[in-house]
N, CA, C and O of each residue as an XYZ file, in Angstrom:
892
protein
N       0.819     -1.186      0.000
C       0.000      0.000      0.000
C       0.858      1.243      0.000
O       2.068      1.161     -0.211
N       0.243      2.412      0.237
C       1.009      3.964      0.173
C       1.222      4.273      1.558
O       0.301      4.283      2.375
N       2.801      4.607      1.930
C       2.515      5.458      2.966
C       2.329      6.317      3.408
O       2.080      6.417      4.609
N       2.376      7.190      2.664
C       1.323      8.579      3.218
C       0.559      9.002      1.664
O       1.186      9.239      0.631
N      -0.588      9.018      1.779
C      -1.480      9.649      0.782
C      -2.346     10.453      1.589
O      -2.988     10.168      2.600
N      -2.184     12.002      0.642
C      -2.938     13.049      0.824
C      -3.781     13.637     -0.656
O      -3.226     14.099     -1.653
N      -5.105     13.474     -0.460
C      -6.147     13.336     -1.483
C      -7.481     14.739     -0.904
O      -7.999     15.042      0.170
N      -7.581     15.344     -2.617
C      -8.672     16.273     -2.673
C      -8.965     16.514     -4.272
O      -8.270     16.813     -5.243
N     -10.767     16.147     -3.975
C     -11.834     15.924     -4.976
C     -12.360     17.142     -5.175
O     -13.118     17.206     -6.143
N     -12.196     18.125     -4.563
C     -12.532     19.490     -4.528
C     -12.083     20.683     -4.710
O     -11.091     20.781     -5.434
N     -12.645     21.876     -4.142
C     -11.318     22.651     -4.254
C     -10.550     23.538     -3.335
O     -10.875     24.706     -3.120
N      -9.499     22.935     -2.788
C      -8.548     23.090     -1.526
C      -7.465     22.796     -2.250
O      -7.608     22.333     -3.382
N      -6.188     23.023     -1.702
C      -4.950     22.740     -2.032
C      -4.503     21.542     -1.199
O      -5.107     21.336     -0.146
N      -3.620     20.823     -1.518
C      -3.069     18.801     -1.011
C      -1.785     19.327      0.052
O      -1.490     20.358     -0.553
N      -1.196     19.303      0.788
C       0.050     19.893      0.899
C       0.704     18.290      2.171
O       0.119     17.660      3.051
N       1.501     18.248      1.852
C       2.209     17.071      2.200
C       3.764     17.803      2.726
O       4.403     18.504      1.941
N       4.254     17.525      4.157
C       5.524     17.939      4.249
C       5.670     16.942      5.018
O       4.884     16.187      5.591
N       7.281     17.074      4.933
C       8.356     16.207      5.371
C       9.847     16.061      6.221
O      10.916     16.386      5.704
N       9.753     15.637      7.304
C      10.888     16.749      8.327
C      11.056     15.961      9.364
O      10.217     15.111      9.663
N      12.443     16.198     10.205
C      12.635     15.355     11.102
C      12.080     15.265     12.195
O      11.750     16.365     12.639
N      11.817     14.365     12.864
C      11.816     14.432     14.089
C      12.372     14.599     15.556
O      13.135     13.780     16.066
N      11.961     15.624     16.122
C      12.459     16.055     17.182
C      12.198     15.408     18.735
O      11.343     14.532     18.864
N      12.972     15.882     19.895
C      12.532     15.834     20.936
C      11.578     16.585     21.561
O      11.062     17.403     20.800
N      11.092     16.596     22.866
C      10.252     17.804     23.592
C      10.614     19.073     23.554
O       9.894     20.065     23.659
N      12.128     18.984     23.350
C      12.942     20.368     24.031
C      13.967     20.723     22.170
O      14.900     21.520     22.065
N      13.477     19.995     21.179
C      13.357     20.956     19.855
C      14.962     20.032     19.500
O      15.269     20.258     18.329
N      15.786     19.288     20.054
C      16.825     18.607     19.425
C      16.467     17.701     18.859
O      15.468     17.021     19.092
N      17.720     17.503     17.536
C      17.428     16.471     16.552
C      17.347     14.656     17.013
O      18.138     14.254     17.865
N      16.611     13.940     16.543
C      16.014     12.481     17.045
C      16.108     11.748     15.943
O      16.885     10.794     15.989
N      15.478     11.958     14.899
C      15.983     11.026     13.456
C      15.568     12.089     12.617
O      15.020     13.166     12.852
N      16.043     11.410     11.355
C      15.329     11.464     10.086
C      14.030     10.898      9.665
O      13.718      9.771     10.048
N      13.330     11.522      8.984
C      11.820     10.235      8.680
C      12.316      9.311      7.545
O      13.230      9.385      6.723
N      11.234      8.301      7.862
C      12.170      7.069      7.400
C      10.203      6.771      7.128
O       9.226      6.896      7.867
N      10.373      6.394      5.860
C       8.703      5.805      4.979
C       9.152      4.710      4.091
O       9.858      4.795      3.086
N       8.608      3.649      4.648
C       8.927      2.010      4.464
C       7.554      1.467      3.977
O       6.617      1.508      4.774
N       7.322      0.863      2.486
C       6.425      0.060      2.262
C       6.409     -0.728      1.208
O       7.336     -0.705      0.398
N       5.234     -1.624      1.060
C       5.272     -2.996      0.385
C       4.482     -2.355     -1.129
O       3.395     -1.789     -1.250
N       5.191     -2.598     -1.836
C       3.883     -2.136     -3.086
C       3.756     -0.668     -3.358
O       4.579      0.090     -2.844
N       2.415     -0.006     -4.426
C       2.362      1.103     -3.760
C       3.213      2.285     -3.739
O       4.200      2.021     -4.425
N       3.273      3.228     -3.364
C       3.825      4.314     -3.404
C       4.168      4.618     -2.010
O       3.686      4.055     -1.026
N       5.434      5.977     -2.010
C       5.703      6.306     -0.842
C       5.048      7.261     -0.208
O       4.515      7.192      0.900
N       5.137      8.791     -1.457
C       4.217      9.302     -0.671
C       3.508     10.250     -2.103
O       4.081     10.633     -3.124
N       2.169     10.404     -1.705
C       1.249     10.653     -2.853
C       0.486     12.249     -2.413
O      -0.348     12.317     -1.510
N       0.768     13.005     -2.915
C      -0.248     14.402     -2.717
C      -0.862     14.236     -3.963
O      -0.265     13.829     -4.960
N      -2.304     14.611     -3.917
C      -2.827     14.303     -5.424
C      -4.153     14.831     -5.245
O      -4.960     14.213     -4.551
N      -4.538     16.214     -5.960
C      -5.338     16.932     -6.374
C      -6.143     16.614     -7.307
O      -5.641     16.929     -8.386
N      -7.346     16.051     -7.447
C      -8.451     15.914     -8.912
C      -9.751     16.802     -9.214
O     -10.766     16.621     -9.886
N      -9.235     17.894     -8.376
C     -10.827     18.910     -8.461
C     -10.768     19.835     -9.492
O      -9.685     20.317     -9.820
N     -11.856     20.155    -10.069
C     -11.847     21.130    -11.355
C     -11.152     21.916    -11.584
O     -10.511     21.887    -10.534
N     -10.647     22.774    -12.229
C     -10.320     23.984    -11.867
C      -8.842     24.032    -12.118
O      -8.298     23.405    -13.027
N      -8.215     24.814    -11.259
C      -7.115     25.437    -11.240
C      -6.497     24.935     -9.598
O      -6.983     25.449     -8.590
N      -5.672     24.155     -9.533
C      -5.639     23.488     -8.299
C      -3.971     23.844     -7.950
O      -3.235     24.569     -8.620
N      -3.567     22.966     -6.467
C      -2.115     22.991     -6.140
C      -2.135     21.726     -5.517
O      -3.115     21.559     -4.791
N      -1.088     20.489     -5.610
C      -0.568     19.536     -5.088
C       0.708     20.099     -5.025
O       1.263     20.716     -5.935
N       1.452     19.698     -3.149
C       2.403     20.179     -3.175
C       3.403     18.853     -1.875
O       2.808     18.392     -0.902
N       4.775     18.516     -2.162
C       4.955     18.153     -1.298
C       6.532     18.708     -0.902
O       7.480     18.857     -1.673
N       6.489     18.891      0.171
C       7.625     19.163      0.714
C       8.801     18.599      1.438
O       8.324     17.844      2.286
N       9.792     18.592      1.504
C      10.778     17.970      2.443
C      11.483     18.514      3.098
O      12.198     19.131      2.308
N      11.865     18.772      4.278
C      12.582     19.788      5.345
C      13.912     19.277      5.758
O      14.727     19.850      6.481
N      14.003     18.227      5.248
C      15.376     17.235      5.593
C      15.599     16.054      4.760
O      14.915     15.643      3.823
N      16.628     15.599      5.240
C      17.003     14.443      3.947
C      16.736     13.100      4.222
O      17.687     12.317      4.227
N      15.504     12.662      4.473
C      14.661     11.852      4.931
C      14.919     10.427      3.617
O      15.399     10.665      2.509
N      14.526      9.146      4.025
C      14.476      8.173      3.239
C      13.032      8.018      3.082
O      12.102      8.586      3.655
N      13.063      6.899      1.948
C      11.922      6.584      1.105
C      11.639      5.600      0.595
O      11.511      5.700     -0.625
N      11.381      4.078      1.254
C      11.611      2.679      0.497
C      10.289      2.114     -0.230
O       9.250      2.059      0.428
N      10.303      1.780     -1.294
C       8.922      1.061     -2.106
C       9.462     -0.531     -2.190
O       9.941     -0.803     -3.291
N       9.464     -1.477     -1.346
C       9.845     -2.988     -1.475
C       8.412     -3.656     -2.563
O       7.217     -3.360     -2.594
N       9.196     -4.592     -3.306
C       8.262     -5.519     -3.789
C       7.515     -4.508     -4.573
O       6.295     -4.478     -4.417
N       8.136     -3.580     -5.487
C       7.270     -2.493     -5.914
C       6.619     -3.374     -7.402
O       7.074     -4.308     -8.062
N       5.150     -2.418     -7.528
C       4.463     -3.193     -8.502
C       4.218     -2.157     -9.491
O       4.712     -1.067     -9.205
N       3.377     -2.249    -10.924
C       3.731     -1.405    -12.226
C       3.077      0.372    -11.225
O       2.213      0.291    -10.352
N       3.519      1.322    -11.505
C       3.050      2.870    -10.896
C       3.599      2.722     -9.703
O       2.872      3.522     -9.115
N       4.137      2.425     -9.086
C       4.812      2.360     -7.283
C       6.371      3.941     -8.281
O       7.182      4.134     -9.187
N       5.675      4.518     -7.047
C       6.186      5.752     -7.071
C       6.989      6.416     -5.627
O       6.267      6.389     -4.631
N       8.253      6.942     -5.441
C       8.895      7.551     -4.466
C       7.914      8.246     -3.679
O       7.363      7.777     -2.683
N       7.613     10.022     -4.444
C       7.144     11.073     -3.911
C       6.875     11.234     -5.279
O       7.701     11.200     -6.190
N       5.092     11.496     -5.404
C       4.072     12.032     -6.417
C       3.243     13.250     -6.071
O       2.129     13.161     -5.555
N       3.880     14.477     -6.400
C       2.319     15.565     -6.643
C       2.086     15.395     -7.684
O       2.894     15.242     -8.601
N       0.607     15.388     -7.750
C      -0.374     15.383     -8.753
C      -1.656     15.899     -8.893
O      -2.481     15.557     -8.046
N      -2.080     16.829     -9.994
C      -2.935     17.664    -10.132
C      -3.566     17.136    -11.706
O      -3.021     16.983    -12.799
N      -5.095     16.933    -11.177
C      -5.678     15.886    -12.551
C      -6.524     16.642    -13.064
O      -6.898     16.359    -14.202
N      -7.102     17.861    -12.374
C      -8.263     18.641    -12.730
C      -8.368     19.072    -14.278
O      -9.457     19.164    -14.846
N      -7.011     19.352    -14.970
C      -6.794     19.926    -16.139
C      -6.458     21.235    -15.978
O      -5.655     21.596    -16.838
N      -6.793     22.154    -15.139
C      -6.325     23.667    -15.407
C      -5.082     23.775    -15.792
O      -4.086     23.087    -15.569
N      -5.312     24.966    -16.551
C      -3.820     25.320    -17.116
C      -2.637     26.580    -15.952
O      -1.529     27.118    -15.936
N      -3.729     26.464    -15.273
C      -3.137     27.799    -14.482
C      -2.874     27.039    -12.602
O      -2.817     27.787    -11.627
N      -2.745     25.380    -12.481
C      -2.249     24.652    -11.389
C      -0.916     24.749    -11.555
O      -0.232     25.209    -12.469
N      -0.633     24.194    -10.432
C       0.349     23.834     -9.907
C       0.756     22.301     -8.969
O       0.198     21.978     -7.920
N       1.793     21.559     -9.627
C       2.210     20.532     -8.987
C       3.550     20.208     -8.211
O       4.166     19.276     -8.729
N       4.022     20.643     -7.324
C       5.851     20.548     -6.718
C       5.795     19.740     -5.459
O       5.170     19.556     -4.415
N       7.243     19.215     -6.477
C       8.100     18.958     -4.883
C       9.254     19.036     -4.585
O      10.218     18.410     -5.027
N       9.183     19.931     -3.704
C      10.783     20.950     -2.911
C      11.756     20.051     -1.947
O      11.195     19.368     -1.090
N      12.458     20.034     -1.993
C      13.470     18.815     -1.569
C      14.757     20.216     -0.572
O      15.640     20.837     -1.164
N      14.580     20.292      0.304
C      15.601     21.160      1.106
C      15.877     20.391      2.183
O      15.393     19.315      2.537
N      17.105     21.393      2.882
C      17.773     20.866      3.847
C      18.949     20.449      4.053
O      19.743     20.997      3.289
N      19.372     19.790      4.681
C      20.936     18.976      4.702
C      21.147     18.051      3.474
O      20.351     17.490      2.720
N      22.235     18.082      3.526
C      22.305     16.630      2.291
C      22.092     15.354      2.593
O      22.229     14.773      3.670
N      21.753     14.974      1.577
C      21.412     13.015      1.943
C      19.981     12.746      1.533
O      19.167     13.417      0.898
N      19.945     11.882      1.943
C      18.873     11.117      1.639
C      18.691      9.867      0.939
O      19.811      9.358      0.923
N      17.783      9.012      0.285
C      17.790      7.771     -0.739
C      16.175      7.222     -0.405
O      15.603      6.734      0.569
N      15.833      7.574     -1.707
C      14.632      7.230     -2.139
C      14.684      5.833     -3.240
O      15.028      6.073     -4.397
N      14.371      4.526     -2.895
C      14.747      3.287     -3.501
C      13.198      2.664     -3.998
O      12.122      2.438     -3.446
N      13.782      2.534     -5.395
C      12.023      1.868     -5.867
C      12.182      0.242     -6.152
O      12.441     -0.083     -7.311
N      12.059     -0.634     -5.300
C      12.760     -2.123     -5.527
C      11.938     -3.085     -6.511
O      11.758     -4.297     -6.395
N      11.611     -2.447     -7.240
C      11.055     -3.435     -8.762
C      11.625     -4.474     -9.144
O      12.798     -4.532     -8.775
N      11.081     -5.773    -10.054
C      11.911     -6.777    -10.654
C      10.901     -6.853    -11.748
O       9.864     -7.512    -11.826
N      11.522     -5.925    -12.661
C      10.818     -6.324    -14.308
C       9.466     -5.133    -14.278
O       8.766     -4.945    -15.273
N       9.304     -4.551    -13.242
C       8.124     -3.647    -12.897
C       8.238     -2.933    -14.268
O       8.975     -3.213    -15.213
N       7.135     -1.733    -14.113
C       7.071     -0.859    -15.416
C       6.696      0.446    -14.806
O       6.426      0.352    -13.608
N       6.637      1.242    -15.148
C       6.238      2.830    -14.937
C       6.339      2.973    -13.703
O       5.230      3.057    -13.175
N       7.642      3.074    -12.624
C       7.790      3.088    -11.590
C       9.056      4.769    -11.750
O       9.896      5.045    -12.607
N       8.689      5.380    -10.718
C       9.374      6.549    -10.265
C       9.900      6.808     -9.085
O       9.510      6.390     -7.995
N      11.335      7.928     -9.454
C      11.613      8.039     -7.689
C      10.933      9.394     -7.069
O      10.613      9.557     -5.892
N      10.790     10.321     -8.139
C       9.975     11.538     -8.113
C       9.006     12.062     -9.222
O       9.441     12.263    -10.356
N       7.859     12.258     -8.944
C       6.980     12.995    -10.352
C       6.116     13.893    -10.161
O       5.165     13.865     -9.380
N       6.438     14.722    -10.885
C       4.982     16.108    -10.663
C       4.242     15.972    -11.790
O       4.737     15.742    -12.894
N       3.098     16.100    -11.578
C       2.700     15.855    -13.054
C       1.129     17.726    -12.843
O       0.619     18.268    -11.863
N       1.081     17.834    -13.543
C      -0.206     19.333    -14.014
C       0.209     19.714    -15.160
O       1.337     19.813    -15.640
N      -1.156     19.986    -15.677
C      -1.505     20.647    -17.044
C      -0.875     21.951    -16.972
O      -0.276     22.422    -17.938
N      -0.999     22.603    -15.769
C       0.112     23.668    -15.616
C       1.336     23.838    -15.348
O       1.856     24.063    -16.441
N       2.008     23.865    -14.672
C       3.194     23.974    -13.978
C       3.401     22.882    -12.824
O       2.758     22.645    -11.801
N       4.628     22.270    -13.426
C       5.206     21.105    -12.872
C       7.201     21.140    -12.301
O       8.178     21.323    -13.027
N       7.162     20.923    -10.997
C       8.281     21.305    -10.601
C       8.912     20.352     -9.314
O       8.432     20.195     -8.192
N      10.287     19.722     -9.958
C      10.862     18.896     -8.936
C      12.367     19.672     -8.767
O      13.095     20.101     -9.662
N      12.551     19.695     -7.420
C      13.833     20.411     -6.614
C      14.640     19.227     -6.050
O      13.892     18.280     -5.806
N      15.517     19.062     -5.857
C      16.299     18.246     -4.791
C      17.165     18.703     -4.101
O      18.015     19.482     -4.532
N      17.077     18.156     -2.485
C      18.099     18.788     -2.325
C      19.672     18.039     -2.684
O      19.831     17.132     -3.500
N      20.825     18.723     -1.790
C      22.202     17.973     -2.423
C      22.657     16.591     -1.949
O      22.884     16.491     -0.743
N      22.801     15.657     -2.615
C      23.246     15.181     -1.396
C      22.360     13.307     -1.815
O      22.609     12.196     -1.346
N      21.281     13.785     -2.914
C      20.073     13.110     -2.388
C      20.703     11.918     -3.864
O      21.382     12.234     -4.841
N      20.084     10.411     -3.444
C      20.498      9.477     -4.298
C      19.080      8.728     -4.192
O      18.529      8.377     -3.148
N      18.551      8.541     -5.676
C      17.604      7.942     -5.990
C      17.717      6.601     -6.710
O      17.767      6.648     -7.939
N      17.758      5.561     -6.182
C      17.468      4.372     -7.043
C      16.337      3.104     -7.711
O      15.636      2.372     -7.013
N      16.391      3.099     -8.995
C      14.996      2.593     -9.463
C      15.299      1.296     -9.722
O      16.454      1.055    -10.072
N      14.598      0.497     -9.639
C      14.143     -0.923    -10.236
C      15.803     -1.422    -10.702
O      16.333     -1.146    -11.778
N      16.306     -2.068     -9.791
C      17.780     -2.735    -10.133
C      17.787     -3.652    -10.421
O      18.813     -4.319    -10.287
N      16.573     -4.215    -11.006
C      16.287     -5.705    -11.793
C      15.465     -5.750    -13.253
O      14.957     -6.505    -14.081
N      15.679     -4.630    -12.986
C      15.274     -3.867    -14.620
C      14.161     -3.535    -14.768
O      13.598     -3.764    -13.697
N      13.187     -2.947    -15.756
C      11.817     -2.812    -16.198
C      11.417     -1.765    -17.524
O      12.331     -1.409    -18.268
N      10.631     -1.503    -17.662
C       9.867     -0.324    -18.905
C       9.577      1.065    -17.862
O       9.265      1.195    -16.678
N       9.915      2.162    -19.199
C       9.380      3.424    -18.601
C       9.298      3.789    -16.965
O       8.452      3.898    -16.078
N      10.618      3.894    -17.144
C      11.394      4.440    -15.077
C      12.079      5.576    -15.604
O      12.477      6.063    -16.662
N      12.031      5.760    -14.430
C      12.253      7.347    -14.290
C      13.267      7.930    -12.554
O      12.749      7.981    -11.438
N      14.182      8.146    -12.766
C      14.694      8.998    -10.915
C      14.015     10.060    -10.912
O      13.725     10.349     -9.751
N      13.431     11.127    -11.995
C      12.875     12.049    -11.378
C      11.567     12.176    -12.932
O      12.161     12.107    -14.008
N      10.925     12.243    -12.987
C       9.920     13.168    -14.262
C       9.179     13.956    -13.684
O       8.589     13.774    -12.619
N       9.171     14.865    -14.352
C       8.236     16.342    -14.656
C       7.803     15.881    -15.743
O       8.354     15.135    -16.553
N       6.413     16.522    -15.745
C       5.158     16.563    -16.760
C       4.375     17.480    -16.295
O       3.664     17.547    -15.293
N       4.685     18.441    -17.482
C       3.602     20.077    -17.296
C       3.121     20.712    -18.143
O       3.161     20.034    -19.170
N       2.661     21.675    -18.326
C       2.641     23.080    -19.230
C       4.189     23.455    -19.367
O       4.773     23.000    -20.350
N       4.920     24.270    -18.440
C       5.692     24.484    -18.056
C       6.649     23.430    -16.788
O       6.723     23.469    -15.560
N       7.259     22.560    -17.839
C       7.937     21.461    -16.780
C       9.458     21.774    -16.458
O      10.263     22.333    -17.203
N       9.680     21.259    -15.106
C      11.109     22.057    -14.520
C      11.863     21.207    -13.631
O      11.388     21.311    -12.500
N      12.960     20.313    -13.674
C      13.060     19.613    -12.686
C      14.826     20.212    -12.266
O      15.601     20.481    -13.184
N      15.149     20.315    -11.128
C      16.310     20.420    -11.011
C      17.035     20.188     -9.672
O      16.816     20.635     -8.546
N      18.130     19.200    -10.238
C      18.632     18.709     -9.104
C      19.708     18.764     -8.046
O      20.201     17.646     -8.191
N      20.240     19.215     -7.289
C      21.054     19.666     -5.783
C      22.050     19.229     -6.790
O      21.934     18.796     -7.937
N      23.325     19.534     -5.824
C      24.600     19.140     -5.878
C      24.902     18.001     -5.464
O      24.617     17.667     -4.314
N      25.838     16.794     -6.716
C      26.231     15.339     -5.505
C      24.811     14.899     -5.311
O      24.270     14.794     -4.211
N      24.192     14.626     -6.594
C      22.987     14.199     -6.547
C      23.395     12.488     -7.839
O      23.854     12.532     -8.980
N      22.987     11.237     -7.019
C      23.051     10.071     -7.585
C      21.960      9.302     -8.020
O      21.045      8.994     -7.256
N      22.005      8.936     -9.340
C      20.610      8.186     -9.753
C      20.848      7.421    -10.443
O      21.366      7.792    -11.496
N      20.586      5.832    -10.218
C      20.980      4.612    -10.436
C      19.257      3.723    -11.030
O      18.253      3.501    -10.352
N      19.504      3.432    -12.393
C      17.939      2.989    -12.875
C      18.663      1.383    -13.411
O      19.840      1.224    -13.734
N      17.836      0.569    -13.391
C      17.615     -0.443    -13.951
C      18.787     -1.923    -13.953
O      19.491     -2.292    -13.013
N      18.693     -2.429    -15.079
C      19.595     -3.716    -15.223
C      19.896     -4.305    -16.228
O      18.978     -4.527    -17.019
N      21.264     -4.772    -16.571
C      22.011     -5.293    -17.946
C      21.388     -7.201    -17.982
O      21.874     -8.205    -18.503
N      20.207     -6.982    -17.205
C      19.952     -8.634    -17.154
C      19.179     -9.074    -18.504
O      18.285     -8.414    -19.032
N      19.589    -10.071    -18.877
C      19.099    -10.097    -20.235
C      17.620    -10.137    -20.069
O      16.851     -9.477    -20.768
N      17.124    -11.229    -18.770
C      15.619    -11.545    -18.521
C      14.951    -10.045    -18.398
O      14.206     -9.787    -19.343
N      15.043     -9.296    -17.684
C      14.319     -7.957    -17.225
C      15.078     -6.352    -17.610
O      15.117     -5.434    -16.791
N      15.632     -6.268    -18.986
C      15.829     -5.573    -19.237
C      15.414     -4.528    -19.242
O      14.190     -4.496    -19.370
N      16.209     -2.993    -19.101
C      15.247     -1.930    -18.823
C      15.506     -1.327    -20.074
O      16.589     -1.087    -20.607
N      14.107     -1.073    -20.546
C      13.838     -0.144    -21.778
C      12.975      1.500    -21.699
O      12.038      1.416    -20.904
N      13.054      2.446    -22.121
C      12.629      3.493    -22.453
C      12.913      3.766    -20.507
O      12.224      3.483    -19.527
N      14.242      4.427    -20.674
C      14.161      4.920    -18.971
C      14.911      6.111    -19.175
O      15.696      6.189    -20.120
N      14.708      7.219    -18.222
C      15.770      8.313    -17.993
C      16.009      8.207    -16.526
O      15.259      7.740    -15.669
N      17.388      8.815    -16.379
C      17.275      9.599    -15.106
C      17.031     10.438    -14.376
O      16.910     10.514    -13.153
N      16.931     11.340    -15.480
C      16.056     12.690    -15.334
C      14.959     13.068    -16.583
O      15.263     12.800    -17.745
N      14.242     13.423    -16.398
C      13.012     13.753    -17.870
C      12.149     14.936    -17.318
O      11.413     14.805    -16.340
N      12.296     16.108    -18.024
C      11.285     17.083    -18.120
C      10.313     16.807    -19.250
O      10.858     16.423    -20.285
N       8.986     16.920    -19.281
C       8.190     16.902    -20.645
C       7.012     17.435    -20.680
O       6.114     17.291    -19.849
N       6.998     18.228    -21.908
C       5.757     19.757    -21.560
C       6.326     20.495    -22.910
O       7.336     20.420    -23.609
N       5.108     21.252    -22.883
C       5.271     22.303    -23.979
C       7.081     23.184    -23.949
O       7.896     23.559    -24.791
N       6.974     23.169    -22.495
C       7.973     23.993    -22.405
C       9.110     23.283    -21.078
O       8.761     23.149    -19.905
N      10.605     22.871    -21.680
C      10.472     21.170    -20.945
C      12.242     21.911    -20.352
O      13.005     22.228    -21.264
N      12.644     22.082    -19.142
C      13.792     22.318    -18.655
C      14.518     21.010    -17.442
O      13.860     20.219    -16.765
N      15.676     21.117    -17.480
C      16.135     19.999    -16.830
C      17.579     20.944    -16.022
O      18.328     21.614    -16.733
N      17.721     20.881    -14.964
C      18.867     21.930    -14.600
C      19.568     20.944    -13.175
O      18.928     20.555    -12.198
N      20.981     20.731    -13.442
C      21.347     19.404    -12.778
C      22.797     20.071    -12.056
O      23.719     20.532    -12.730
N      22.788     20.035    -11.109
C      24.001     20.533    -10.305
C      25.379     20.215    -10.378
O      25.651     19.354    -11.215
N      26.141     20.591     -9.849
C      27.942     19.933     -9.748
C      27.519     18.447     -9.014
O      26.627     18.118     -8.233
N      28.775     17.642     -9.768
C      29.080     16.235     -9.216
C      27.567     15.648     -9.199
O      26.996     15.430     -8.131
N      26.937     15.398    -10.498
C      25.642     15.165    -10.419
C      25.992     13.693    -10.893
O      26.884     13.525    -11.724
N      25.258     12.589    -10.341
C      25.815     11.580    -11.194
C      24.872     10.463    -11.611
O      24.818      9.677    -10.665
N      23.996      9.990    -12.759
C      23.378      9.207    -13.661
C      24.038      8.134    -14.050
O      25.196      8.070    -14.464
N      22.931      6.932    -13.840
C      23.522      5.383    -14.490
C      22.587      4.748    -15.165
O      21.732      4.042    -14.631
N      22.652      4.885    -15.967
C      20.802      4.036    -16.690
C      21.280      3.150    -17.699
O      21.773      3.440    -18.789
N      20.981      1.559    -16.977
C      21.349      0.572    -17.499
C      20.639     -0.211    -18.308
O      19.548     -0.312    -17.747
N      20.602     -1.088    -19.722
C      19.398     -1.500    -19.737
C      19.976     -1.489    -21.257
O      21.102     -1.366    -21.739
N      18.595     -1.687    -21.812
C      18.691     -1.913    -23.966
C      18.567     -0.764    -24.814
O      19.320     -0.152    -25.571
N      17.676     -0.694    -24.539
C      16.847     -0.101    -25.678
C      16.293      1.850    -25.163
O      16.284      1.977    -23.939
N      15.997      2.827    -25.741
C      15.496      3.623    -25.252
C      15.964      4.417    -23.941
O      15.104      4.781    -23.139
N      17.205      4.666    -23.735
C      17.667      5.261    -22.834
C      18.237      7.012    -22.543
O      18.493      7.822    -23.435
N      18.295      7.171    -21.558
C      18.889      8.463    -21.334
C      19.114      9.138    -20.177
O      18.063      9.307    -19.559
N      20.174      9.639    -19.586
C      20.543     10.541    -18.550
C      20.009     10.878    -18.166
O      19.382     10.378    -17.232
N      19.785     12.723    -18.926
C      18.587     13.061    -18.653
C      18.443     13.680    -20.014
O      19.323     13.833    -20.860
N      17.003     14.053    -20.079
C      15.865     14.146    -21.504
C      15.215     15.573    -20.604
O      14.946     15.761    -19.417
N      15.142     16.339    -21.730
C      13.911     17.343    -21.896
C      13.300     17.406    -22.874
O      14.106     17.599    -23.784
N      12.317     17.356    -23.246
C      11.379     16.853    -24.442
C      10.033     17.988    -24.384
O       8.996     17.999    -23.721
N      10.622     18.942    -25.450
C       9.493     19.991    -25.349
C       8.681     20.285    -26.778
O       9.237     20.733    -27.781
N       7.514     20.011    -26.703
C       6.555     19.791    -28.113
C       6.096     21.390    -28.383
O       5.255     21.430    -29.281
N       6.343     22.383    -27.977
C       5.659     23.785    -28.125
C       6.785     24.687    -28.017
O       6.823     25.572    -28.872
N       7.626     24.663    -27.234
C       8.547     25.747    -26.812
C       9.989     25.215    -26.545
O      10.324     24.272    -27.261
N      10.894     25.663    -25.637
C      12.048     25.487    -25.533
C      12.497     24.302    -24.854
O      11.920     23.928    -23.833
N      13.623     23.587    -25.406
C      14.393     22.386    -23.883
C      15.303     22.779    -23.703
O      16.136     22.808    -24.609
N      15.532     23.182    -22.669
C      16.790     23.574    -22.185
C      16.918     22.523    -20.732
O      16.031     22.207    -19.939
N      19.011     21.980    -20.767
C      19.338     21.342    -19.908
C      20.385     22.445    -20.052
O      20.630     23.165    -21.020
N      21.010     22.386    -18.688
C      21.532     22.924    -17.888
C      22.569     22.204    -17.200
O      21.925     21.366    -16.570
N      24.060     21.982    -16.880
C      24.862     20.868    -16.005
C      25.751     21.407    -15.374
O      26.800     21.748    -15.919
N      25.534     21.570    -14.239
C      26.537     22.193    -13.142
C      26.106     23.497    -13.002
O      25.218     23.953    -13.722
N      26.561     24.030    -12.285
C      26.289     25.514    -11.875
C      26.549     26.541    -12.663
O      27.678     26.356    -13.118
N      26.029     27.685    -13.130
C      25.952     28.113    -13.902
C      26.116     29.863    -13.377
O      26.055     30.766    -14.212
């Protein structure tokens, strides 16, 4: 199942945050740590008419495990279904460095470590530090991070690692990136010591911006 899903049929904004845990007296105790079977990790997801906001946040460099993941088992998903062109879908990744968001697929398909998806504006941040790994037994259409927008934007911290798929002949991974913006207007902007591995046959790529209306622009290292 999901471990945290936050859901609205109406019209309110989804907002999902993410942050360590403390003591009584405000000192640090852990990191959050979201462990599950199947399913997704964590889901903000907006479907009301209109012009909406799904948003999720992270305040620290928290983990993220999907075991036994099955086809759509997703890291961290905002999502805005309403159609407006004038929503918004993000997720902001701050804080210390670190983290590892792991999607444990075998042969799975359309599995992610991050995705925003709106007809409007779609936006993934990371912070530095942060290492995403997908389906290490291979599969179809994976992804460490996709954006899908009007205006799609994904960009990732410094000393940021993303490890997709497998050279196994049985469960080969086909059509995967490590990073993918895709939208009318499709940007990809990737920090120092950024580092991509996407293993597999057929259909591959680092990272992809794929823009059908307007500009792709990638971006690598600091600028």
């Amino acid at each position: 199942g999901n471990g945290v899903f936050a859901d609205s049929v109406g019209n309110g904004s989804v907002l999902v945050v993410l942050g360590n845990a403390t003591t009584s007296t405000g000192a640090f105790k852990s990191i959050y740590s979201i462990n599950t079977t199947g399913g997704s990790g964590v889901i903000a997801e907006q479907s009301g008419a209109g012009n909406q906001t799904a948003t999720v946040i992270s305040t620290d460099p928290g983990n993220i495990t999907v075991g036994n993941a099955t086809n759509g088992s997703i890291g961290i998903l905002a999502e805005v279904t309403g159609g407006g062109t004038g929503s918004v879908a993000s997720v902001t990744m701050t804080g210390n460095l670190g983290g590892v968001i792991s999607i444990q697929g075998n042969g799975t398909n359309n599995n992610f470590g991050i995705e925003a998806f709106s007809n409007g504006t779609a936006t993934v941040t990371t912070n530095n530090g942060r290492t995403i790994n997908i389906d290490p037994q291979g599969g179809a259409t994976l992804a460490g991070v996709l954006v899908e927008g009007g205006v799609a934007t994904a960009t990732l911290g410094d000393s940021n690692t993303i490890n997709i798929g497998s050279g196994n002949a049985t469960t080969a991974t086909v059509n995967a990136a490590g990073v993918a913006a895709v939208g009318p207007i499709a940007t990809v902007n990737a920090g120092n010591g950024t580092s991509i591995n996407v293993t597999g046959s057929t259909a591959l790529s680092g990272i992809l911006a794929d823009a059908f209306a307007g500009n792709a622009t990638v971006n690598i290292g600091n600028t």
